[in-house]
C-alpha positions as CSV (number, residue, x, y, z in Angstrom):
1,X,-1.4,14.3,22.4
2,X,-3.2,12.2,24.9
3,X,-1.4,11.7,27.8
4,X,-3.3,9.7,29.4
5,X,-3.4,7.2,27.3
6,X,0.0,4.9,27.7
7,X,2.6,4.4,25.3
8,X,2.3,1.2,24.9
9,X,-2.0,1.3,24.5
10,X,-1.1,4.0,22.0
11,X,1.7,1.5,19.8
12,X,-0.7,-1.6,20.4
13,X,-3.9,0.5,19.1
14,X,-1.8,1.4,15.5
15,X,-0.7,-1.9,15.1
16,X,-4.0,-2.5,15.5
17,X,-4.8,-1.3,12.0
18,X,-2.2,-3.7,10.6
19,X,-3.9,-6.7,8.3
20,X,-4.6,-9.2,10.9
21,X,-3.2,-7.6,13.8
22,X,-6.6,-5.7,14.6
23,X,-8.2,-9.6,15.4
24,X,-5.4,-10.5,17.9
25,X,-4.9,-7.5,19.5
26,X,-8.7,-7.4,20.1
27,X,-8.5,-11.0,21.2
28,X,-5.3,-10.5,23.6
29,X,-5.9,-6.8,24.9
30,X,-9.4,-7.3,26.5
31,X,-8.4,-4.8,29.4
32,X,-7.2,-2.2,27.3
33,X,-10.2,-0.2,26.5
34,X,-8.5,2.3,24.3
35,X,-6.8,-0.6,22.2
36,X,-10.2,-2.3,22.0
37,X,-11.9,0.4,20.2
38,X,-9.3,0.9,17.3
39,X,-8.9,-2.8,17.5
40,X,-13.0,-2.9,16.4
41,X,-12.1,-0.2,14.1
42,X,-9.0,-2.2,12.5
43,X,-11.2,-5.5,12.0
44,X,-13.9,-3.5,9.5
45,X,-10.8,-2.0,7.7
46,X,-9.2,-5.4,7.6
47,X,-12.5,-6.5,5.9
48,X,-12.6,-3.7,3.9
49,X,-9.0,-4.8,2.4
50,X,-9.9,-8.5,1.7
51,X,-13.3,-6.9,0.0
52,X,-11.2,-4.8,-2.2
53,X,-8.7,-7.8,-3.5
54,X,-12.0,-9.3,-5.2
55,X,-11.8,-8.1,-8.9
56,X,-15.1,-6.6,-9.0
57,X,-14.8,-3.7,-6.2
58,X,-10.9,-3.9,-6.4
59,X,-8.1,-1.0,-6.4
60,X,-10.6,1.7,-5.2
61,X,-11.9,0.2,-1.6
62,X,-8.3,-1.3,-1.4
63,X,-7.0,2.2,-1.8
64,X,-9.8,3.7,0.4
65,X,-9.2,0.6,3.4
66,X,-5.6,1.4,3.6
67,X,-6.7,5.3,4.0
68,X,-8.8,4.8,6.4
69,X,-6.0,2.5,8.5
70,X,-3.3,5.6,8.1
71,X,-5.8,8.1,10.0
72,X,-7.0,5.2,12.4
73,X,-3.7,4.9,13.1
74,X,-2.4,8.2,13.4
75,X,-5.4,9.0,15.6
76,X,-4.3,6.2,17.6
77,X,-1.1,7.3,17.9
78,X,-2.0,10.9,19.3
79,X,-4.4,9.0,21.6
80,X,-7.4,10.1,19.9
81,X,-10.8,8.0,19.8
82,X,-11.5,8.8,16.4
83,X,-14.8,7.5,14.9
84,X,-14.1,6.6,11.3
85,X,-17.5,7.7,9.5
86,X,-19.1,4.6,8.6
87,X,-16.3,2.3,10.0
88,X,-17.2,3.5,13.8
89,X,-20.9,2.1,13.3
90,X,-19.6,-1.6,12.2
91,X,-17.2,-1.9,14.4
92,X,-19.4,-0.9,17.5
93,X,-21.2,-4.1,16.5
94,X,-18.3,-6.3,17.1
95,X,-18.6,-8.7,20.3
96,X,-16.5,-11.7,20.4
């Protein structure tokens, strides 16, 4: 486990890769580097899961988004900067 990385950066950065949560906490928690990046990381995931409720793509990238949140999150929680293949080169796009 990180220990640099506080407690409450660490809690905030799971949550982060909770449904809508990724959008505020990237919104509110500007300062928070660590949060920040699994916040970017959340928002593709959170797309991901909308994508997947659409009939055509469906259960399997529903399945896969809510994968890919459980080891963004327990990375998080360890206070690892974990680059989800794929997810990592999105969110590194995100600026707003």
């Amino acid at each position: 486990m990180n220990t640099k990385i506080s407690r409450e950066s660490r809690i905030n950065a799971v949550v982060s890769y909770v449904f809508i949560f990724s959008v505020i906490l990237y919104i509110t928690k500007k300062d928070d580097k660590f949060v920040q990046f699994h916040a970017r990381q959340g928002i593709v995931v959170f797309v991901l899961m909308i994508i997947g409720l659409f009939p055509v793509l469906g259960v399997p990238l529903f399945i896969l988004s809510i994968v890919l949140a459980v080891i963004g999150a327990s990375k998080a929680y360890v206070g690892e900067e974990f680059k989800i293949p794929f997810i990592y080169k999105y969110a590194n796009k995100i600026d707003f």
